[in-house]
LUMKOLDREN-972927 format. One record per residue: residue number from 0; x, y, z of N, C-alpha, C in turn. Coordinates in steps of 0.2 Angstrom, whole numbers, plus 5000, padded with zeros to 4 digits. Last residue first. Example, Ala and Ser with C-alpha at 12.3 -4.5 7.8 and 13.67 -1.06 7.14 Angstrom:
<pts>
seq, nx, ny, nz, cax, cay, caz, cx, cy, cz
1, 5064, 4989, 5035, 5068, 4995, 5036, 5064, 5000, 5039
0, 5066, 4972, 5039, 5062, 4978, 5039, 5066, 4984, 5039
</pts>
This chain:
<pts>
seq, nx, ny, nz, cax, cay, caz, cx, cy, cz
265, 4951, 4365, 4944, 4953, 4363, 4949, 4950, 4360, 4954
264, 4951, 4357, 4929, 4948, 4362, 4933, 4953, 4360, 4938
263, 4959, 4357, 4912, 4962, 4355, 4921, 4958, 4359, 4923
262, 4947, 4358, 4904, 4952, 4354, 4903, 4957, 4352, 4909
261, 4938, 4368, 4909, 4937, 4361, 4906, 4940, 4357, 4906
260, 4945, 4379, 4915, 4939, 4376, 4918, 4935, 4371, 4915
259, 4958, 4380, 4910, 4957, 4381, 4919, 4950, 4378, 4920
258, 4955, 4378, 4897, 4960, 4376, 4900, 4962, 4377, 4909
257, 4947, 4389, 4894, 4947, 4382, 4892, 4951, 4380, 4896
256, 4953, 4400, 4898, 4946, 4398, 4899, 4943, 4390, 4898
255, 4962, 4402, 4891, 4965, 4403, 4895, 4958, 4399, 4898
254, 4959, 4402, 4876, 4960, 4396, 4880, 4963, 4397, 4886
253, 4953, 4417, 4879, 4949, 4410, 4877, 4952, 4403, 4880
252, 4964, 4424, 4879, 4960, 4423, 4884, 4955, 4416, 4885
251, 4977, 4424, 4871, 4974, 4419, 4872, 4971, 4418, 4877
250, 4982, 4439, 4873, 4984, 4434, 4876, 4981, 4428, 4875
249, 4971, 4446, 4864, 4979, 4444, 4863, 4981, 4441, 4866
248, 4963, 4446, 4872, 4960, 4441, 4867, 4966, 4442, 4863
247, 4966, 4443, 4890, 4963, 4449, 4884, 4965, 4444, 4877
246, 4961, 4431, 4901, 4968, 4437, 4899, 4963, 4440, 4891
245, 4948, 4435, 4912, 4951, 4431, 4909, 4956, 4437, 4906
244, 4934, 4437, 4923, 4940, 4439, 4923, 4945, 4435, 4918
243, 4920, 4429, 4931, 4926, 4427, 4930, 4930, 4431, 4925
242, 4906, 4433, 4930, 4909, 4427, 4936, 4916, 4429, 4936
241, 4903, 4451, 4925, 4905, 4445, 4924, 4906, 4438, 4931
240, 4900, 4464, 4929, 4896, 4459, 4931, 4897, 4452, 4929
239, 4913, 4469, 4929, 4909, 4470, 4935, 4903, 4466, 4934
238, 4914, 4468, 4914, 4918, 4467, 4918, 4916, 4463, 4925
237, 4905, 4476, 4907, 4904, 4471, 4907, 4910, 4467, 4911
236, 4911, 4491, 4910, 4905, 4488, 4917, 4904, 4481, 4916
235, 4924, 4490, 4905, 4923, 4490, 4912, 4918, 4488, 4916
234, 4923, 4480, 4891, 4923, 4485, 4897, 4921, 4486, 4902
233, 4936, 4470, 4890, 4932, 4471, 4888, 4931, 4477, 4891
232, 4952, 4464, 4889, 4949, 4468, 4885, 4944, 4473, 4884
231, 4948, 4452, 4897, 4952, 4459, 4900, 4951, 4465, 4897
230, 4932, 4446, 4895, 4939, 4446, 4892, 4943, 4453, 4896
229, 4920, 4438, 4905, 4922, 4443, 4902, 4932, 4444, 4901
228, 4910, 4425, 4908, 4917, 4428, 4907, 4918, 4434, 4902
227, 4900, 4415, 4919, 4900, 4422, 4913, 4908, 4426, 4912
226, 4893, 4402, 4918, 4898, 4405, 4920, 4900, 4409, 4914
225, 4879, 4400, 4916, 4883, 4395, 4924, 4890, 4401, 4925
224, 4874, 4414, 4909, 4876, 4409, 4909, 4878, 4406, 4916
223, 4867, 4424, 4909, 4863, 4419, 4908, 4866, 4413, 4909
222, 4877, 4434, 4910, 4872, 4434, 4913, 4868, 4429, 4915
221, 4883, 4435, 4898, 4885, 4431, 4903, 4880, 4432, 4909
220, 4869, 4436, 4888, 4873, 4430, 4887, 4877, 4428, 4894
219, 4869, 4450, 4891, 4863, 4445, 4893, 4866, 4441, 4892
218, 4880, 4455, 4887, 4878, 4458, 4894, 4873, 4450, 4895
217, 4887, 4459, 4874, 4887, 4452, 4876, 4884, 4450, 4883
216, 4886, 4472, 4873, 4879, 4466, 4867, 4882, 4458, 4871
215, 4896, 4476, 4877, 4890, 4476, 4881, 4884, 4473, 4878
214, 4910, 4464, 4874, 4905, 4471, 4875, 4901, 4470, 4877
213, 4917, 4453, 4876, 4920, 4459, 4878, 4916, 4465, 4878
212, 4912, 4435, 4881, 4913, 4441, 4877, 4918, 4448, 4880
211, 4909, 4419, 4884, 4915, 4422, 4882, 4910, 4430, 4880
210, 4900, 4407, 4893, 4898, 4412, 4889, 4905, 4417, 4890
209, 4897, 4389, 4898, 4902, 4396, 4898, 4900, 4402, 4893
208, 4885, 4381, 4906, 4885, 4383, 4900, 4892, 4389, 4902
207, 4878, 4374, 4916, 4882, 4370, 4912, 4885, 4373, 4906
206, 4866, 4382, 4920, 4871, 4381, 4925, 4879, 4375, 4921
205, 4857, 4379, 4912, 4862, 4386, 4910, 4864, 4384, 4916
204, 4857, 4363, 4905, 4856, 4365, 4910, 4859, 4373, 4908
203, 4856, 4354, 4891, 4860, 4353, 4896, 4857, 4359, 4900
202, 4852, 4349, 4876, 4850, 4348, 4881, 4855, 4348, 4889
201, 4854, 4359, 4866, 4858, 4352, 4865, 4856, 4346, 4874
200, 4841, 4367, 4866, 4843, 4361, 4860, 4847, 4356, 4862
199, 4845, 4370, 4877, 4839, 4366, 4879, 4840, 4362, 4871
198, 4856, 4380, 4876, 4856, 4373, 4880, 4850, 4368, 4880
197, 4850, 4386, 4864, 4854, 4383, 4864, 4854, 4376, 4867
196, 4841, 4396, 4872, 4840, 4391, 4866, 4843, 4383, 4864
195, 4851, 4403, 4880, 4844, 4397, 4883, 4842, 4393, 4877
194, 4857, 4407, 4869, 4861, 4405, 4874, 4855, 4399, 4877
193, 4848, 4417, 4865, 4849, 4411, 4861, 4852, 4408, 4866
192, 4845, 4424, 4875, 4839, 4422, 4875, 4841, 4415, 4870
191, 4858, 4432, 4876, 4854, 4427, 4881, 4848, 4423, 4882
190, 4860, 4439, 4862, 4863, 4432, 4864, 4861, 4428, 4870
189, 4841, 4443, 4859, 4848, 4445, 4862, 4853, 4438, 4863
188, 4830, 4446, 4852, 4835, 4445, 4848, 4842, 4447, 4852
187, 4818, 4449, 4860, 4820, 4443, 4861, 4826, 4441, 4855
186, 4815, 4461, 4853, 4815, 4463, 4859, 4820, 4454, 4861
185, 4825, 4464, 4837, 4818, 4460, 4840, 4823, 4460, 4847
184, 4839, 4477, 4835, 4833, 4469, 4837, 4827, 4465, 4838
183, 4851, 4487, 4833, 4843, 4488, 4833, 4841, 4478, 4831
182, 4865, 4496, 4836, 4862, 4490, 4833, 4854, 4489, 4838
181, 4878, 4505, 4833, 4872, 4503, 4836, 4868, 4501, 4834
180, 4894, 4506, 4832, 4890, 4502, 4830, 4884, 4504, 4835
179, 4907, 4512, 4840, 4904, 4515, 4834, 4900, 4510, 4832
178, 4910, 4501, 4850, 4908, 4509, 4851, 4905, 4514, 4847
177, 4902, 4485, 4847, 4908, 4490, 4847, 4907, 4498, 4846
176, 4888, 4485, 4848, 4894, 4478, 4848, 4901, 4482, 4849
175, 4875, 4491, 4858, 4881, 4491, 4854, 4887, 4485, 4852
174, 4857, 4488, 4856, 4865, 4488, 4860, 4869, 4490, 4855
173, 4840, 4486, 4860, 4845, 4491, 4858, 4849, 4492, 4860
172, 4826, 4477, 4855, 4831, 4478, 4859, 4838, 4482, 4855
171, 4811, 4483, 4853, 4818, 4482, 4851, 4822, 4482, 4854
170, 4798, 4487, 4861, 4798, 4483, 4858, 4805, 4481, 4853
169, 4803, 4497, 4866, 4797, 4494, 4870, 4796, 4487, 4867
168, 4810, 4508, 4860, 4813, 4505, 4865, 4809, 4499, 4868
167, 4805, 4517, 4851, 4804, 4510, 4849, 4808, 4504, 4855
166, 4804, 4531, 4858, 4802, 4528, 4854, 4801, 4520, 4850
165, 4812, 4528, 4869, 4805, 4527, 4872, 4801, 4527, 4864
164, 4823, 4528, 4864, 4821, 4521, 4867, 4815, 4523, 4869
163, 4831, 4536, 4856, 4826, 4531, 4852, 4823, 4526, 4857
162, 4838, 4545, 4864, 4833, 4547, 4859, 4828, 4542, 4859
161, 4848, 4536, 4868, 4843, 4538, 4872, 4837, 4544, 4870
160, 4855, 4533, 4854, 4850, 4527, 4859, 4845, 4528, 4863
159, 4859, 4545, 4853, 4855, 4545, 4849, 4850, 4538, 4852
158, 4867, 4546, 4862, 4863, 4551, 4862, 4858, 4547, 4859
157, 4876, 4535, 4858, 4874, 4536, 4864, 4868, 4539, 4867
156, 4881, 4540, 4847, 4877, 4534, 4846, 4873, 4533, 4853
155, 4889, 4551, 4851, 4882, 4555, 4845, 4876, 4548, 4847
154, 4901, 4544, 4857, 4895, 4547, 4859, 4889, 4550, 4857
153, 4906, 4536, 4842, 4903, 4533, 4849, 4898, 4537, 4855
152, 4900, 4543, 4828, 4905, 4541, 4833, 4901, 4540, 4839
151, 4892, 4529, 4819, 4892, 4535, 4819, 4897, 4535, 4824
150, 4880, 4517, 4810, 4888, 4517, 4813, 4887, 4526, 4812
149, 4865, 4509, 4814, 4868, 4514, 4814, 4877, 4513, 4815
148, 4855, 4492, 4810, 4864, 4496, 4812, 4867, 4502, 4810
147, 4844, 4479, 4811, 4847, 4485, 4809, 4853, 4490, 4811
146, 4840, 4463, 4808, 4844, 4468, 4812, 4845, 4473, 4808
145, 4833, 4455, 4801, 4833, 4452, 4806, 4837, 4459, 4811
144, 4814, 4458, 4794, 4826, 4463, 4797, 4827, 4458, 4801
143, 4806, 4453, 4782, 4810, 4452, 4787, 4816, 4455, 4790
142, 4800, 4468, 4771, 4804, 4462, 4772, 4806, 4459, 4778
141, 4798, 4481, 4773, 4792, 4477, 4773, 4795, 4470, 4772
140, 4810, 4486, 4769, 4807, 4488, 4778, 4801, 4484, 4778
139, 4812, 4484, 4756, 4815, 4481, 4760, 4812, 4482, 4768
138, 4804, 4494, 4750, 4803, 4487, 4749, 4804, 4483, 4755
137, 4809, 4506, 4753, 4806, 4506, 4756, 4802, 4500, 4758
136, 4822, 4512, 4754, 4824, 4506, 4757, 4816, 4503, 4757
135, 4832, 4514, 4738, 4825, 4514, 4741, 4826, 4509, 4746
134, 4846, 4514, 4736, 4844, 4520, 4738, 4837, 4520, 4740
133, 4856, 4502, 4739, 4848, 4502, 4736, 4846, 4510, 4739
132, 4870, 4492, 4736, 4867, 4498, 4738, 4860, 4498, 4732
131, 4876, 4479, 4747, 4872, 4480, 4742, 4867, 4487, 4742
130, 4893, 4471, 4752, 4883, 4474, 4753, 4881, 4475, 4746
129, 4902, 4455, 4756, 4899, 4462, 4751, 4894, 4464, 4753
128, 4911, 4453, 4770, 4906, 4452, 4768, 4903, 4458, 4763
127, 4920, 4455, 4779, 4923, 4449, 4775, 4916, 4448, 4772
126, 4920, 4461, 4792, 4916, 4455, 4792, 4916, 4451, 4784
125, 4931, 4472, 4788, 4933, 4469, 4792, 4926, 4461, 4793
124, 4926, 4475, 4773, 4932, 4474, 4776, 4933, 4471, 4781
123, 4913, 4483, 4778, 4913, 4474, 4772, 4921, 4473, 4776
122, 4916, 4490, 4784, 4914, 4487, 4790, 4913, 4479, 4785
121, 4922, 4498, 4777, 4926, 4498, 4784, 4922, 4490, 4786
120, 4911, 4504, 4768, 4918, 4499, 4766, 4924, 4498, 4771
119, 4903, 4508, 4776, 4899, 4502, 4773, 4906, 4499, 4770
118, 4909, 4519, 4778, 4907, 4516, 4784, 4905, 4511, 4781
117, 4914, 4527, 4767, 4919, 4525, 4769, 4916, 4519, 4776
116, 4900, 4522, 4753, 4904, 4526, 4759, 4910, 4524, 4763
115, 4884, 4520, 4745, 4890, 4518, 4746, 4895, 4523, 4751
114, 4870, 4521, 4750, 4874, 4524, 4748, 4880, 4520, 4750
113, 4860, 4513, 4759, 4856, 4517, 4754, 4862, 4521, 4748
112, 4863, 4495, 4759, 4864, 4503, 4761, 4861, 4507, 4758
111, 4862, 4478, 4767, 4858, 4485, 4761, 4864, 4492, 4766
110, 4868, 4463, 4765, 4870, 4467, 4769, 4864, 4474, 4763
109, 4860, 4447, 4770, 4863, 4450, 4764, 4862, 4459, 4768
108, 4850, 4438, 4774, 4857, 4438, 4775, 4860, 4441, 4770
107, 4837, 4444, 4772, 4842, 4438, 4770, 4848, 4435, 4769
106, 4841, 4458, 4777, 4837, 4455, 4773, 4840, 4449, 4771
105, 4846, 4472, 4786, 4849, 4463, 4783, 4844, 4461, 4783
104, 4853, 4488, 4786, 4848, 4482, 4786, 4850, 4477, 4783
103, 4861, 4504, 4790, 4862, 4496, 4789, 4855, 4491, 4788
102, 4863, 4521, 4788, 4859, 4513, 4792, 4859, 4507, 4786
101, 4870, 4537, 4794, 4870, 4528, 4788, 4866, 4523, 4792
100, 4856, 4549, 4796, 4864, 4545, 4799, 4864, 4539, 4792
99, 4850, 4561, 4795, 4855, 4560, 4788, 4861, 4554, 4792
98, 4839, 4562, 4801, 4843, 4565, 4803, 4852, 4564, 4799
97, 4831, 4557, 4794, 4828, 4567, 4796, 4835, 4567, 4799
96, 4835, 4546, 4793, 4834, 4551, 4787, 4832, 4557, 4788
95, 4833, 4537, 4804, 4840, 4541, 4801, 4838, 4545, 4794
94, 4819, 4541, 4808, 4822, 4546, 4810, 4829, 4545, 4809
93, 4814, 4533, 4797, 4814, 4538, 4798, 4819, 4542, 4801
92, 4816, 4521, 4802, 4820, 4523, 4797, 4820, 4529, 4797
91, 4813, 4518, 4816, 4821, 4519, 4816, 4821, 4521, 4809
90, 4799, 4516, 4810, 4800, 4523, 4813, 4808, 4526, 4815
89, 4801, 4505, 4803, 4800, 4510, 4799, 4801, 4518, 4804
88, 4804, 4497, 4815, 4811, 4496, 4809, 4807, 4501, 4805
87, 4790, 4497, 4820, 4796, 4500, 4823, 4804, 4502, 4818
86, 4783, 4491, 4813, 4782, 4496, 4815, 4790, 4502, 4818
85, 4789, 4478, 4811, 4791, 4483, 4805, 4788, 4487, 4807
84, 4802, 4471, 4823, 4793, 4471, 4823, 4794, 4478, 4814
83, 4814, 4460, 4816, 4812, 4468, 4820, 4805, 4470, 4818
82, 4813, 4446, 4821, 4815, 4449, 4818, 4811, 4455, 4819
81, 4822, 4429, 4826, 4817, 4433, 4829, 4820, 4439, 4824
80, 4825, 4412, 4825, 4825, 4418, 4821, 4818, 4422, 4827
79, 4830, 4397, 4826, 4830, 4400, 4832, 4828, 4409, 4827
78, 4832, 4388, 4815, 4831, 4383, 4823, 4829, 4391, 4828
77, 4836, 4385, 4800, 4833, 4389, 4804, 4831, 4386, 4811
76, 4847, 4374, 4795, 4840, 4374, 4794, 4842, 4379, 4801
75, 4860, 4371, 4785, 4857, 4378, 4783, 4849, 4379, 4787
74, 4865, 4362, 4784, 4862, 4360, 4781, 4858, 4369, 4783
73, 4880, 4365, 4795, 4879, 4358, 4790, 4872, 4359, 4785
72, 4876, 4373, 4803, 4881, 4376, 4797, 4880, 4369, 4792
71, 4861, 4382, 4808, 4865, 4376, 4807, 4872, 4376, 4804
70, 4855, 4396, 4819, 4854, 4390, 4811, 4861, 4387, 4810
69, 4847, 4410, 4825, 4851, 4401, 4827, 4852, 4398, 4822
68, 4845, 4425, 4826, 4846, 4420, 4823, 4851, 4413, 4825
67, 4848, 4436, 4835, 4842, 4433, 4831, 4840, 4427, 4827
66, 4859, 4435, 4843, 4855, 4431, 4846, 4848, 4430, 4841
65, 4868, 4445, 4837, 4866, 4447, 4842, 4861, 4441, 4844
64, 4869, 4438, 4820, 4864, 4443, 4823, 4863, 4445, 4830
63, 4870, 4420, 4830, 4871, 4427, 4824, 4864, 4432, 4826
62, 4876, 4404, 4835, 4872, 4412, 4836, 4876, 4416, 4834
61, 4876, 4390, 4824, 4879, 4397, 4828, 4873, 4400, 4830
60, 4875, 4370, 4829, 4874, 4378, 4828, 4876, 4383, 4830
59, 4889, 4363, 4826, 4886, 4364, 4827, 4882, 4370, 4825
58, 4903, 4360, 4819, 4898, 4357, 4815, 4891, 4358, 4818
57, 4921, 4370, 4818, 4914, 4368, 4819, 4909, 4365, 4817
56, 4930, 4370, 4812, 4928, 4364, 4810, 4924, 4361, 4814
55, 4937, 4385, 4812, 4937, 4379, 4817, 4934, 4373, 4817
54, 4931, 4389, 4798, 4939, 4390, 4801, 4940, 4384, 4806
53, 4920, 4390, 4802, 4921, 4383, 4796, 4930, 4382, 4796
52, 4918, 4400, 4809, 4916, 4392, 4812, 4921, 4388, 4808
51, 4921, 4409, 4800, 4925, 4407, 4804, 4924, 4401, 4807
50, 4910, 4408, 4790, 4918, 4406, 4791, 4921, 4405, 4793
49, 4901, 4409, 4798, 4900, 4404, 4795, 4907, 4403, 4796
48, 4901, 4424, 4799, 4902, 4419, 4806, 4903, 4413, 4803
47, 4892, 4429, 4787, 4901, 4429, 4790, 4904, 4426, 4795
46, 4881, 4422, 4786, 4889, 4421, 4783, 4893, 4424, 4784
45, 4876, 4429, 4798, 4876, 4421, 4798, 4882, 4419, 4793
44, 4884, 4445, 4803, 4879, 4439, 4800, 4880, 4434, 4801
43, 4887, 4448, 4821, 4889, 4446, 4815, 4885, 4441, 4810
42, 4887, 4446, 4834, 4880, 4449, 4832, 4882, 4449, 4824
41, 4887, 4428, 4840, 4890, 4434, 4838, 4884, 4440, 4833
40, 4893, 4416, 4846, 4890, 4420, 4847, 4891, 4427, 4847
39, 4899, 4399, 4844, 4900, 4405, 4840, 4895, 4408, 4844
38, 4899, 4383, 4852, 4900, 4389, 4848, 4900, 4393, 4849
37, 4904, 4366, 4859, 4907, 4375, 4858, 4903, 4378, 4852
36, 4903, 4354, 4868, 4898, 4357, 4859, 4903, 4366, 4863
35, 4913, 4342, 4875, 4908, 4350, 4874, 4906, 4352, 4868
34, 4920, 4330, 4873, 4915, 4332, 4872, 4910, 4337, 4872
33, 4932, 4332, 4870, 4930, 4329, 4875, 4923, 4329, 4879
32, 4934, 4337, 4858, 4937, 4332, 4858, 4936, 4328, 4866
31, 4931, 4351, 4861, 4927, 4345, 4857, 4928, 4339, 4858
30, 4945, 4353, 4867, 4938, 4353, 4871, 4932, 4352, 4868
29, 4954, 4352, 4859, 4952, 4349, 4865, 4946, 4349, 4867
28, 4948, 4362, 4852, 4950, 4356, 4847, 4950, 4350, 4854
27, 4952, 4374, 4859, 4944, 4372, 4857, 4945, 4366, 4855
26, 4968, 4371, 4860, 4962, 4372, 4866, 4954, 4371, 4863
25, 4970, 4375, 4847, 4972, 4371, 4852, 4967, 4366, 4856
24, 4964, 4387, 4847, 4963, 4382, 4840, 4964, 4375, 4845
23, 4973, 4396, 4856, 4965, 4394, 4854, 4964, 4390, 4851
22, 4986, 4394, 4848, 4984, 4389, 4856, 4978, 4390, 4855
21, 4985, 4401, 4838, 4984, 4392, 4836, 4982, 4389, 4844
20, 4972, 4411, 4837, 4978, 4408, 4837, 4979, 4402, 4837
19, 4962, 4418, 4824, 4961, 4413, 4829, 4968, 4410, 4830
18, 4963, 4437, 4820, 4965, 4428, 4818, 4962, 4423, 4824
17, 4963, 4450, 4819, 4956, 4445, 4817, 4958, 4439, 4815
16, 4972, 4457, 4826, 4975, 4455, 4820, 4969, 4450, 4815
15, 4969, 4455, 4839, 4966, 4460, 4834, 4968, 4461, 4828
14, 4961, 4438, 4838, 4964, 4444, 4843, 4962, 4451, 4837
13, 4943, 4431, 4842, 4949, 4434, 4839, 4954, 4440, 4840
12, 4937, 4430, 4854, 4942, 4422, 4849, 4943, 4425, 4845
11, 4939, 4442, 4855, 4935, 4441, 4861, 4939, 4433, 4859
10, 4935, 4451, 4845, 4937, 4456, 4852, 4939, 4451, 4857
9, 4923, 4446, 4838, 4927, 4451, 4838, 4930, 4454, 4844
8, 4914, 4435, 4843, 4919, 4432, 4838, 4923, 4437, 4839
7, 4907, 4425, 4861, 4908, 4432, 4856, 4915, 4431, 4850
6, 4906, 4409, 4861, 4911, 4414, 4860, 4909, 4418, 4857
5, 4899, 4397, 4873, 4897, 4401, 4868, 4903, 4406, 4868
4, 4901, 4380, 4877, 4904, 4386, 4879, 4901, 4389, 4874
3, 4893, 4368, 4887, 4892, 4372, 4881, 4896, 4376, 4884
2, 4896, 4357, 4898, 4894, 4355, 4893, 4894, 4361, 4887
1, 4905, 4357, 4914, 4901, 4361, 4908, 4903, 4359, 4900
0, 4903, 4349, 4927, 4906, 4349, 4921, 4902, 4353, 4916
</pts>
């Protein structure tokens, strides 16, 4: 019987309209209802995720930020943070400024830019979340990051990973959430390392755990899980390492998952 499900949010429990359908709604409601703790796993901040949770009347802890952060929704208490070593978060600064890309930081859960832009008002727009423009970042780099985030086109962001990983590669971990995103973590800021967190918070087993995504920031998570599922949607290599195969996050893949392997297993 599996005890914990985790959901990637974008791509994955929401379709592409960014809703939660009602059969998902459904199905997770059930599956509380019979005791599994479900949450959220998502590289999205902590208040952004919050809402949605609070959409499904979740009351446990989420995973945000890609796994750097664990924390509550009921009373706000910190249970799991890992955050980007500042040798390193100054050397990725650098070289977006020698090389003029946009970067991202979060600071107390609160979004920075150095400039406002049509990529800072895409990405409030769709996480439903203000930023905050600061042309000096240089206060903020001496602050805790819990993450950092180039947005550029998907192949430059490719290049530019295999640029950065012997530079800071050693001690950050380094993924994408979606093909224009690249994002920068503490080495232990992956959804697989909170996933283990997790089960041992609510006390069950990784052989007891379901892990839902569609990208490759969702890699470690089903990897780590009893059973790793990958959305139709997703891509093709997270695919190929998945346990299990589900319909695409327009079809209610989510509760297609729910409902074959908690609610009627076979």
């Amino acid at each position: 019987m599996y005890k914990l499900i985790a959901i990637d949010v974008d791509d994955t429990l929401l379709n592409d309209s960014l809703e939660v359908t009602p059969a998902t709604r459904a199905a997770l409601t059930a599956a509380l209802d019979r005791g599994v703790t479900v949450t959220l796993a998502t590289g999205r901040m902590f208040a952004s995720a919050r809402q949605v949770a609070e959409g499904l009347r979740l009351n446990v802890p989420i995973i945000t930020y890609q796994g750097s952060l664990v924390k509550t929704l009921l009373d706000g208490q910190v249970l799991y943070e890992r955050y980007v070593p500042s040798d390193a978060a100054a050397e990725l600064d650098r070289y977006c400024v020698d090389k003029g890309l946009h970067l991202q930081l979060y600071v107390d859960d609160k979004l920075y830019v150095r400039e406002e832009n049509e990529k800072v008002k895409d990405y409030a727009r769709q996480s439903k979340i203000p930023y905050i423009v600061e042309p000096d970042f240089s206060s903020l780099l001496k602050q805790p990051l819990l993450k950092m985030l180039i947005i550029d086109e998907p192949a430059y962001l490719d290049q530019i990973a295999l640029d950065l990983q012997p530079l800071i590669g050693g001690t950050v971990h380094i993924t994408k959430s979606k093909p224009h995103y690249l994002e920068f973590m503490h080495k232990e800021g992956t959804k697989g390392h909170a996933l283990k967190f997790m089960a041992e918070h609510i006390g069950c087993s990784m052989e007891e755990t379901i892990a839902m995504g569609d990208a490759w920031n969702d890699r470690e998570m089903l990897q780590a899980a009893g059973l790793g599922v990958a959305m139709a949607n997703a891509q093709p290599a997270l695919k190929e390492l998945a346990d299990y195969v589900t319909l695409s996050n327009n079809e209610d893949g989510v509760a297609h998952v729910v409902d074959k392997f908690i609610l009627n297993p076979a």
